[in-house]
C-alpha positions in Angstrom: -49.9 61.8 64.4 -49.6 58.7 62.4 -49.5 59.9 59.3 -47.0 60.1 57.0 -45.6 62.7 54.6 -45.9 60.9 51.8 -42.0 60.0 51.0 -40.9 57.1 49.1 -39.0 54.3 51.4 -36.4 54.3 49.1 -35.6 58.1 49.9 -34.5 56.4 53.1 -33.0 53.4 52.5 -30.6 52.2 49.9 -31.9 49.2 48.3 -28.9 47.2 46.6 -29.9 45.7 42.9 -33.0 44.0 43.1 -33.6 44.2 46.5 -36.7 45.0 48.5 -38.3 45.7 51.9 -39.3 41.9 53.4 -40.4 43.4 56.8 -40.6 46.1 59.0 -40.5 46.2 63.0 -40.5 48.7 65.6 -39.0 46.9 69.0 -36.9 47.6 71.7 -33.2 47.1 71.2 -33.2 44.0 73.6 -36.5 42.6 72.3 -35.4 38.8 71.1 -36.7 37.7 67.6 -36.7 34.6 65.6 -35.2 35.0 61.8 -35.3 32.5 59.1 -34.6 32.0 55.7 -36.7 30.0 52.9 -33.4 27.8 53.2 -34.4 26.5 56.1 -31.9 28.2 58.7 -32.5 30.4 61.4 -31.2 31.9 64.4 -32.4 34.1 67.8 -31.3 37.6 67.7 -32.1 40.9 69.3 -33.5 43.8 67.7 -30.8 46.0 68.9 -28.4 43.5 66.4 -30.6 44.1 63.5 -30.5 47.7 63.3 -27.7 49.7 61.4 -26.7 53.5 61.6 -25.5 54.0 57.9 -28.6 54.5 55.5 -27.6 51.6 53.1 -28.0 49.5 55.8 -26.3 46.3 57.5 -26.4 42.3 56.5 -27.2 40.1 59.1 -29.4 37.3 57.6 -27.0 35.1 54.8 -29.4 34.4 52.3 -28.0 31.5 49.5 -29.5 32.3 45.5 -33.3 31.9 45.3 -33.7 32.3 48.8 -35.5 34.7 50.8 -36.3 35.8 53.9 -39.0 34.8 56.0 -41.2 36.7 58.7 -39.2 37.3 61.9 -41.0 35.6 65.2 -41.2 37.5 68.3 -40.3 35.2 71.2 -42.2 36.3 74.5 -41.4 36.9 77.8 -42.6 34.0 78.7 -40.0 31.0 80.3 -38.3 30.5 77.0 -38.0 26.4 78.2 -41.2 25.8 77.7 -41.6 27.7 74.2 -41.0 25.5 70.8 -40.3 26.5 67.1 -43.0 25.3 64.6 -41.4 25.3 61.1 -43.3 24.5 58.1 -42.5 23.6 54.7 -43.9 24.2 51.2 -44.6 20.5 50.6 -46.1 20.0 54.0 -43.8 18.9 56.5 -44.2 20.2 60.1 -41.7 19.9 62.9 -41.6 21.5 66.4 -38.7 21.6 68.4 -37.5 22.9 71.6 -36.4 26.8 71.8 -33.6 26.0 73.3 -31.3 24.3 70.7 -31.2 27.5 68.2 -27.8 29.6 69.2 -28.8 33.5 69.4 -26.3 35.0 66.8 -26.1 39.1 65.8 -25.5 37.8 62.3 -25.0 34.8 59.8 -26.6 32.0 58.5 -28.1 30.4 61.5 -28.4 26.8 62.5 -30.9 24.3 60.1 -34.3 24.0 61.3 -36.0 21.7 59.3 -34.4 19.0 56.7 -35.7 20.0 53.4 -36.0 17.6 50.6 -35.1 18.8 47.1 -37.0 21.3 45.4 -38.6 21.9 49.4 -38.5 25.2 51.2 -39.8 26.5 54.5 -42.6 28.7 54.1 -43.3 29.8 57.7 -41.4 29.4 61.2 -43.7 30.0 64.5 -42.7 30.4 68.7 -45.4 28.8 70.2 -45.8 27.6 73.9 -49.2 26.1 74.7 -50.9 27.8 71.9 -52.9 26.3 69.0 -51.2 26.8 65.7 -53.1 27.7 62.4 -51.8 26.2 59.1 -52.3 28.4 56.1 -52.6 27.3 53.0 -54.2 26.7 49.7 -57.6 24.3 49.7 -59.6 23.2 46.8 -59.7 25.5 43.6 -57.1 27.5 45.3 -59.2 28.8 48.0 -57.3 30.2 51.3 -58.0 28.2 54.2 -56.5 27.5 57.6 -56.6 24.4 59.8 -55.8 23.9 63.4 -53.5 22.0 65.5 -54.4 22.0 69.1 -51.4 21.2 71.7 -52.6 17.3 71.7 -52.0 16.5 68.3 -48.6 18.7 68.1 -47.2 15.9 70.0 -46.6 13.5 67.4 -44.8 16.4 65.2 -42.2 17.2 67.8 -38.6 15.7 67.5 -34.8 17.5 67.4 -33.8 20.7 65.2 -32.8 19.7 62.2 -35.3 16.4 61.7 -37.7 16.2 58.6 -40.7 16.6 60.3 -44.0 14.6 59.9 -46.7 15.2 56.9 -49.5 17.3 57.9 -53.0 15.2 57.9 -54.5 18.2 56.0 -55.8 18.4 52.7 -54.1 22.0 51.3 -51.0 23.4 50.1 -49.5 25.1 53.0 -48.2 28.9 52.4 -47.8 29.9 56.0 -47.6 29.6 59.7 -49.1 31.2 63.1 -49.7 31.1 66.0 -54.2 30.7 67.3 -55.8 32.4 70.1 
């Protein structure tokens, strides 16, 4: 009926000290997502390698101190060659790269997707094909704005996994990352 009973999560999960829930999907087993880390690494991996049978749960993202996970990606069923990873960092460097060169793992670390500078993090990973993709972030005074990058002018942002990435020519402190209509 869609509606719950009213039990805490925690009566269903065993959250380890300090922990807490960063995200909750319901999928197919073979659906493919994207999973990153504020680290900057990421891997592909299927939803059927994220779920555990014990209630306490199963590690499969390696998270390094002060780090913490970010929003997992859906990738399509479109022809994953023509579908790219947008990664965005706190200080405003974007870089999109080919599907392709991220491994699909069941568990781990993952592969670096963007080179972070010190005191840098990635605050939002997107898998984009043709799509427009809307920056989140901060404007003036703090206000929450987006901006837009159309397929033309993700061209000059697009280089190899692992790169730095190119400054955003927008005027806001980026918090986040999706895909446009």
């Amino acid at each position: 009926g869609g509606r719950g009973d009213g039990a805490p999560l925690n009566t269903l999960i065993d959250f380890q000290a300090g922990g807490k829930l960063a995200q909750a999907l319901t999928a197919a087993p073979e659906d493919k997502y994207l999973v990153a880390s504020s680290g900057g690494y990421g891997f592909i991996t299927s939803v059927g390698e994220m779920t555990a049978r014990n209630k306490a749960g199963k590690v499969f993202l390696t998270l390094e101190k002060n780090e913490y996970p970010l929003i997992s990606q859906k990738i399509g069923d479109d022809d994953t060659a023509t579908l790219s990873v947008a990664a965005l960092s706190r200080n405003g460097r974007l870089l999109l790269f080919a599907l392709s060169e991220l491994k699909e793992m069941a568990k781990g670390r993952g592969l670096m997707l963007i080179d972070l500078g010190k005191d840098d993090e990635l605050v939002g990973v997107a898998v984009i094909g043709k799509e427009p993709l809307l920056i989140q972030g901060a404007g003036r005074a703090g206000k929450e704005t987006q901006a837009a990058l159309d397929a033309k002018a993700q061209t000059a942002f697009r280089a190899s996994r692992a790169r730095r990435g190119q400054e955003i020519p927008f005027k806001l402190k980026p918090t986040g990352i999706k895909v446009g209509q």
